[in-house]
C-alpha positions in Angstrom: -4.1 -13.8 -20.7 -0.7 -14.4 -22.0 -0.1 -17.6 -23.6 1.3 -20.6 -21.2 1.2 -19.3 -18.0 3.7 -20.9 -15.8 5.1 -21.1 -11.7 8.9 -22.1 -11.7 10.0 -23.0 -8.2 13.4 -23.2 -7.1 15.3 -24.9 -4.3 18.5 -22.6 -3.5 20.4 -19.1 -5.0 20.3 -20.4 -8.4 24.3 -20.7 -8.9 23.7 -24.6 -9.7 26.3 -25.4 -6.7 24.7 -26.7 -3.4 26.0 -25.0 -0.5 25.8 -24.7 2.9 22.1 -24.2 4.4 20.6 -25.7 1.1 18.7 -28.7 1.9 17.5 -31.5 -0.1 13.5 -31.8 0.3 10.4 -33.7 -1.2 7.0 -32.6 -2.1 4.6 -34.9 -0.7 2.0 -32.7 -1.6 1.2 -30.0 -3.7 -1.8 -27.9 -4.7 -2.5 -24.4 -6.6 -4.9 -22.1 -6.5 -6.2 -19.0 -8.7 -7.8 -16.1 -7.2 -9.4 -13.2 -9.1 -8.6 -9.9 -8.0 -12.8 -9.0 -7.3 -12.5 -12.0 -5.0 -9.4 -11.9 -2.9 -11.5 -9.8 0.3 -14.0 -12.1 0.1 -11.7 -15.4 0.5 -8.6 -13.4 2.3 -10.0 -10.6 4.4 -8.1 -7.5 4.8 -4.6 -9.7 4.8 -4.2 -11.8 2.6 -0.7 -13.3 3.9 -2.2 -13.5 7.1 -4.8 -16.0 6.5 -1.9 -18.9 4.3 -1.3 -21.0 7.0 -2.7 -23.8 8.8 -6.3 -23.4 10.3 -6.7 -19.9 8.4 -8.9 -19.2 5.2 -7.0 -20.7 2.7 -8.4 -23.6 4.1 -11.5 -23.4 2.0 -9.8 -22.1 -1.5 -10.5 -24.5 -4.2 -7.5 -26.2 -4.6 -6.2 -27.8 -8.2 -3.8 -30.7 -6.5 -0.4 -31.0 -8.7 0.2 -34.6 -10.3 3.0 -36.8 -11.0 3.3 -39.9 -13.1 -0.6 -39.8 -13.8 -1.2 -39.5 -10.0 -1.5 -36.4 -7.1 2.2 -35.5 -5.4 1.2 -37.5 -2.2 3.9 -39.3 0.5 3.6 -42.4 -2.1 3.9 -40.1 -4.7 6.8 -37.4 -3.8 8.7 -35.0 -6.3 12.1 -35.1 -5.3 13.2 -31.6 -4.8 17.4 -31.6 -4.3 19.0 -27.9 -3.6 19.7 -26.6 -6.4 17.4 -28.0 -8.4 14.2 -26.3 -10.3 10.6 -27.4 -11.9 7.8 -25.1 -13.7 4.2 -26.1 -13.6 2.2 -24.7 -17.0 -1.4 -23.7 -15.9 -2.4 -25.5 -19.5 -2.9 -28.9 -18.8 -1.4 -31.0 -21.7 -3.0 -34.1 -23.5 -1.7 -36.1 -23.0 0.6 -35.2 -19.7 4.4 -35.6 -19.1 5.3 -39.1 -17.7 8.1 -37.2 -15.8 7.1 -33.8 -15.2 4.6 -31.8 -12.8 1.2 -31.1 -13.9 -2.4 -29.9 -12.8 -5.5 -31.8 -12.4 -6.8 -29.4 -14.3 -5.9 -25.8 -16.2 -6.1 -22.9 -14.4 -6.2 -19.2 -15.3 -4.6 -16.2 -13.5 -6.0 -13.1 -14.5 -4.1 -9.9 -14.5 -4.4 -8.8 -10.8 -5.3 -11.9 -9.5 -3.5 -13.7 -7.4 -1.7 -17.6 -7.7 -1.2 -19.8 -4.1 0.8 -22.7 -4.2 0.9 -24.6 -1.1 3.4 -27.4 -0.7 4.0 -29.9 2.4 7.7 -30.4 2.6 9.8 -33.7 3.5 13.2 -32.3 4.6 15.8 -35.2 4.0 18.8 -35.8 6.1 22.2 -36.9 4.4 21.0 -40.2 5.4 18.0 -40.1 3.1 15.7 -40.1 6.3 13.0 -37.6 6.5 14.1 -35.4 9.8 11.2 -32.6 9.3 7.6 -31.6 7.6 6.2 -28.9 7.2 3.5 -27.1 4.8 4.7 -23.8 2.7 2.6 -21.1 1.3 4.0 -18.9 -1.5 1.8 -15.9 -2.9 2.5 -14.6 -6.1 0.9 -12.1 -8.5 -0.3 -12.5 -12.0 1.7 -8.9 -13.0 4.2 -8.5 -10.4 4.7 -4.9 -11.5 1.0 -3.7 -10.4 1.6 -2.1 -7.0 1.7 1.7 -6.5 3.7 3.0 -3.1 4.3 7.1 -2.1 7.1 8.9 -2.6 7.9 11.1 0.5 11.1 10.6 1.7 12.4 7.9 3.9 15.6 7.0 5.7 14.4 3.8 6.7 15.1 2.3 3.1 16.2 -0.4 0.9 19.6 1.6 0.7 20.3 2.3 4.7 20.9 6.2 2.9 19.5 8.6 5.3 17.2 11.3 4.1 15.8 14.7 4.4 12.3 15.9 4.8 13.1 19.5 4.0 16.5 21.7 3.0 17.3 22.5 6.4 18.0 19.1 7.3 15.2 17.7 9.5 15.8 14.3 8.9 12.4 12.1 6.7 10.6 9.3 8.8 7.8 9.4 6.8 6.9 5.2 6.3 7.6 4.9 2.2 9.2 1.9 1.7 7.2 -1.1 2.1 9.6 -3.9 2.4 13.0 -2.8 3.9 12.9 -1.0 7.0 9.4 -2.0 8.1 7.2 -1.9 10.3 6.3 0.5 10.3 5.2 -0.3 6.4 4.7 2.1 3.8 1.3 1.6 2.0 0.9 -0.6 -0.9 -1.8 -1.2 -3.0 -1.2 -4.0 -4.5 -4.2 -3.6 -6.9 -4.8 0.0 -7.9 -6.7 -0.3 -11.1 -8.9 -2.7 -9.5 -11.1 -1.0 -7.7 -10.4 3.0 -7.6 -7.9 5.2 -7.4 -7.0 9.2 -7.4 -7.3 11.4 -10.1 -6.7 10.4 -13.7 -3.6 7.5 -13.6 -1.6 5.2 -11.2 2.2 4.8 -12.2 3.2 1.0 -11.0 6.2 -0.1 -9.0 7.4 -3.0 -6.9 9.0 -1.0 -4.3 9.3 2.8 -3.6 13.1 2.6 -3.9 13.8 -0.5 -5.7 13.1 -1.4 -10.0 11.2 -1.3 -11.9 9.3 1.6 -11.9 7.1 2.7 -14.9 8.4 6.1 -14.2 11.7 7.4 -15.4 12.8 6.6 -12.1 11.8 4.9 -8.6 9.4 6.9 -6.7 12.7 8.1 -4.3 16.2 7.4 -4.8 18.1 7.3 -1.1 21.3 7.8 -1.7 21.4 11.2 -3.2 18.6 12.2 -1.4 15.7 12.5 -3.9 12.2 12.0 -3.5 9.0 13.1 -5.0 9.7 11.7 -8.3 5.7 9.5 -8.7 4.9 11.3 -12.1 1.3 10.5 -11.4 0.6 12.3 -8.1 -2.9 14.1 -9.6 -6.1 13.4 -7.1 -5.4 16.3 -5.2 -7.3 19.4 -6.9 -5.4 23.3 -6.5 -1.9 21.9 -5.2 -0.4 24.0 -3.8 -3.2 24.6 -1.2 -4.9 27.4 1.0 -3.3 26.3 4.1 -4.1 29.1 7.2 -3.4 28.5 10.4 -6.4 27.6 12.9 -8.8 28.5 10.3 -10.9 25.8 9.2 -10.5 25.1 5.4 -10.9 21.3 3.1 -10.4 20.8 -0.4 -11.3 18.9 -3.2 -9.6 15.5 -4.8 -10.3 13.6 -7.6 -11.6 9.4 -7.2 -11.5 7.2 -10.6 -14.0 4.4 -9.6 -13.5 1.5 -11.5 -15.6 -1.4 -10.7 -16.8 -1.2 -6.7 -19.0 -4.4 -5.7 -21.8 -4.2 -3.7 -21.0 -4.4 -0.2 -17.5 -2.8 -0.2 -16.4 0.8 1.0 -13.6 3.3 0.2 -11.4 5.8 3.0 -9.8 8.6 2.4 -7.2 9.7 4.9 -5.0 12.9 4.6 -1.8 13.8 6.6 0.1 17.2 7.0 3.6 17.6 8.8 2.0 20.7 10.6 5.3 21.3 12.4 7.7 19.8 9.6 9.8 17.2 12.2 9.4 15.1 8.8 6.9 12.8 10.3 3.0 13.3 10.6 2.9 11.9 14.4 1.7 15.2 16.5 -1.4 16.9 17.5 -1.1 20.5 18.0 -3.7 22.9 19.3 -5.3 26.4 18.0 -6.2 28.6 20.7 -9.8 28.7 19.1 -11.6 26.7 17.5 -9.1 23.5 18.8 -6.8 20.7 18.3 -5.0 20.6 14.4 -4.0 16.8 14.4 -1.4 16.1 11.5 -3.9 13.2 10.5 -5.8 15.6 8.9 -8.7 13.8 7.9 -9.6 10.4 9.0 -11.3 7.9 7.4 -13.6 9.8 4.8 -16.3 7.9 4.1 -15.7 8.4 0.2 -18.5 6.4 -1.5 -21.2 7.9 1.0 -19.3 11.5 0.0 -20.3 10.2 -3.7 -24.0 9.6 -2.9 -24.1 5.8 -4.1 -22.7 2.7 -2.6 -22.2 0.8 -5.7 -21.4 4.0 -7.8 -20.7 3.6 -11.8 -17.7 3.8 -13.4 -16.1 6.7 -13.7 -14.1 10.3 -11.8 -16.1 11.5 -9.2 -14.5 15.2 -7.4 -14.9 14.9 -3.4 -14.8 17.6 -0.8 -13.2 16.3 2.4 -14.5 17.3 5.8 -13.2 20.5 7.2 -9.9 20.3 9.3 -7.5 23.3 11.3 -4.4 24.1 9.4 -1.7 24.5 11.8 1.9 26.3 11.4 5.2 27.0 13.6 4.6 30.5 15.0 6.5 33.1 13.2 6.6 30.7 10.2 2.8 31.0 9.0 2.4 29.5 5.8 6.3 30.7 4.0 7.7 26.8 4.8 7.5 23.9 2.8 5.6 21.2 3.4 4.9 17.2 3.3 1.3 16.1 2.7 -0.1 12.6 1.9 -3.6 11.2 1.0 -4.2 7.6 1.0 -7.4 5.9 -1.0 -8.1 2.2 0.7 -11.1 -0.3 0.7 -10.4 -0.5 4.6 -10.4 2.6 7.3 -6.8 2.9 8.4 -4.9 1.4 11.0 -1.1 1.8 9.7 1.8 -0.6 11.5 3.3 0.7 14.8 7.7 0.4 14.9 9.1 -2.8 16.1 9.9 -1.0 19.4 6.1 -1.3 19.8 3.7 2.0 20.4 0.9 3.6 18.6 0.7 3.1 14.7 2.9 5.5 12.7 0.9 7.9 11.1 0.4 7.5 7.0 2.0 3.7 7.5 0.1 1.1 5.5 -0.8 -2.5 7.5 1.4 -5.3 7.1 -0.5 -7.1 4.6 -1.0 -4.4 2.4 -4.3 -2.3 1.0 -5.8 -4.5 -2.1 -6.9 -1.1 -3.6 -6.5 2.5 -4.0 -3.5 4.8 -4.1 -0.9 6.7 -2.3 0.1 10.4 -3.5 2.3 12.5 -1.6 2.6 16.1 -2.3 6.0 18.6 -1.5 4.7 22.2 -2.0 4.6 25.2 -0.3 1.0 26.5 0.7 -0.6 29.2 -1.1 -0.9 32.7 0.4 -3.5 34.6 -0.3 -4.7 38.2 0.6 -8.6 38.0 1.6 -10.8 35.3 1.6 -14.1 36.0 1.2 -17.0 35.0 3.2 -15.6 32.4 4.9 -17.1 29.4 8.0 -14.0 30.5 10.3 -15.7 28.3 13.0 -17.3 25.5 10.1 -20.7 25.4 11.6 -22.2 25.9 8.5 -23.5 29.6 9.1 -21.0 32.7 8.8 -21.7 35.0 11.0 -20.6 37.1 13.7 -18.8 34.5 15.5 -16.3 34.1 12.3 -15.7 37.7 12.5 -14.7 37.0 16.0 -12.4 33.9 15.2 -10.7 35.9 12.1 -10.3 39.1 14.7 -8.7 36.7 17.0 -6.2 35.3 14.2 -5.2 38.4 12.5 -4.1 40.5 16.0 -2.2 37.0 16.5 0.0 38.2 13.5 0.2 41.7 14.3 3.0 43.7 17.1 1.0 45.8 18.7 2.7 49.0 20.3 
């Protein structure tokens, strides 16, 4: 834990000059809260931010009231809080405590990943000195701000208003990125990746997918020139580029780096392809035979019963996902480039539909956020290859003559026949 950990709260922009809109408050009460990372499901649910506000689960977090001349911050006992004015609260209680200042009932320790609530009921003051409004605050703030991980596809509805392009013709990207701006539909956070699990062998942290700091060289994509793809740590998926053939049923292999899963939770794998690169992953499309090719490739894997243990030990574990049908522009086969993303979560997806209401779009993230996992998107162009051999054309399980039949079907597709 780093030494003297500390909240500083502020009332206005910080300039030191009051303005316009800035309002003179009191505190009349005031109460934090640590919660460890392992616990915030089990006190939060799925949304954390959802659940600060009257009536919702905060209601039963223990709560360390703040104190003020050797008693709580109550209506008797207010913390004047003018606009531009600030305070900081040290989690260390001091013996003995400031006459003047701030302080817990007791210490309190944040640890990295965890998350500190502070909950304040606020007396707005008229210029009159008469209290005209109250009403209760919750702020939500992490131990490490930087420990979120976000994709890097592009997306033009960004922090920068920049429009961007999914591919160098020009279709233009609405692939949901960017968490914050823009939003909903949200991109997928994890606002704890090393908590839990995560793909393949690392997790680069950001704040935002266009916005520092970044622990890369550089954010994940930068709008304005139109650059994305830049997550150095894109390395669960296994074989990039992949064996992509149209209507023939294929999967492949990723890599997940279980950390510490408690009894009782569960992991989802969910894969996207822009089949017909429009530079979203919204449509369905069908193959003659076997059948539909949705762009949500695969759809909530089960990943710890693919492991084989539901409280499996620490440690990289190589998954196969479920057989799904390629699917290609006609003419184009496998020659174009191509946007894929997997996203690792401790809850089976649901994504955030646009403001102008609809179905969720696809690879979005929920408005809270995932507590765990990653996002990796992948630019590549699939791999062709001559012959394949052996293969479950129809994935039943058995090759036989009925693949010979599906793979006749889909080579005379590619042929001119005279």
């Amino acid at each position: 834990m780093p030494p003297h950990q500390s909240l500083l709260l502020r009332n206005g922009n910080g300039n030191g000059v009051p303005e316009e809109g800035e309002i003179n408050v009191k505190i009349i009460q005031m109460d934090l809260v640590s919660v460890p990372p392992i616990e915030i499901k089990h006190e939060l649910g799925d949304d954390p931010l959802s659940q600060l506000r009257l009536g919702g689960m905060q209601e039963s977090l223990p709560w360390v009231p703040v104190w003020l001349n050797n008693d709580p911050i109550s209506p008797g006992n207010p913390l004047d809080f003018p606009a531009e004015s600030f305070f900081d609260i040290t989690f260390e209680v001091e013996i003995p405590p400031p006459t003047d200042h701030p302080y817990l009932e007791h210490s309190i320790v944040v640890e990295s990943g965890g998350l500190l609530i502070a909950r304040e009921l606020l007396a707005f003051v008229g210029n009159d000195g008469i209290t005209q409004e109250e009403r209760w605050v919750w702020e939500l703030h992490e131990a490490h701000w930087f420990d979120s991980d976000l994709g890097d596809a592009p997306d033009s509805t960004n922090s920068w208003f920049a429009p961007m392009t999914a591919y160098p013709w020009g279709t233009p990207a609405s692939f949901p990125t960017v968490y914050g701006m823009g939003s909903p539909p949200h991109g997928p956070i994890h606002w704890f990746p090393f908590q839990m699990a995560y793909l393949g062998n690392n997790v680069t942290m950001e704040v935002e997918a266009d916005l520092p700091p970044d622990m890369d060289p550089t954010t994940n994509i930068i709008p304005p020139p139109n650059q994305s793809d830049l997550d150095v740590a894109d390395d669960g998926v296994l074989n990039i580029p992949l064996n992509l053939p149209r209507c023939i049923p294929v999967s492949f292999r990723y890599n997940v780096n279980i950390v510490n899963v408690p009894a009782g939770a569960t992991l989802y794998a969910n894969v996207w392809f822009d089949w017909d690169r429009s530079g979203d992953w919204n449509q369905k499309h069908t193959c003659i035979n076997p059948g539909d090719a949705p762009e949500w490739a695969v759809q909530n894997q089960d990943v710890l019963a693919a492991i084989g243990m539901a409280a499996p030990a620490a440690g990289i574990y190589t998954i196969t996902t479920p057989k799904f049908l390629p699917w290609h522009p006609p003419g184009a086969d496998r020659r174009l480039p191509i946007w894929m993303r997997i996203t690792l979560s401790e809850t089976p997806w649901v994504g955030s539909a646009p403001p102008t209401g609809g179905l969720p779009d696809a690879g979005s993230g929920p408005p809270g956020g995932y507590l765990y996992g990653e996002t990796e998107d992948y630019f590549f162009i699939p791999k062709k290859i001559c012959c394949i051999d052996c293969p479950d054309f129809n994935g039943d399980g058995i090759v036989n003559m009925i693949d010979f039949a599906y793979f006749a079907a889909a080579w005379l597709k590619t042929c001119v026949i005279n």
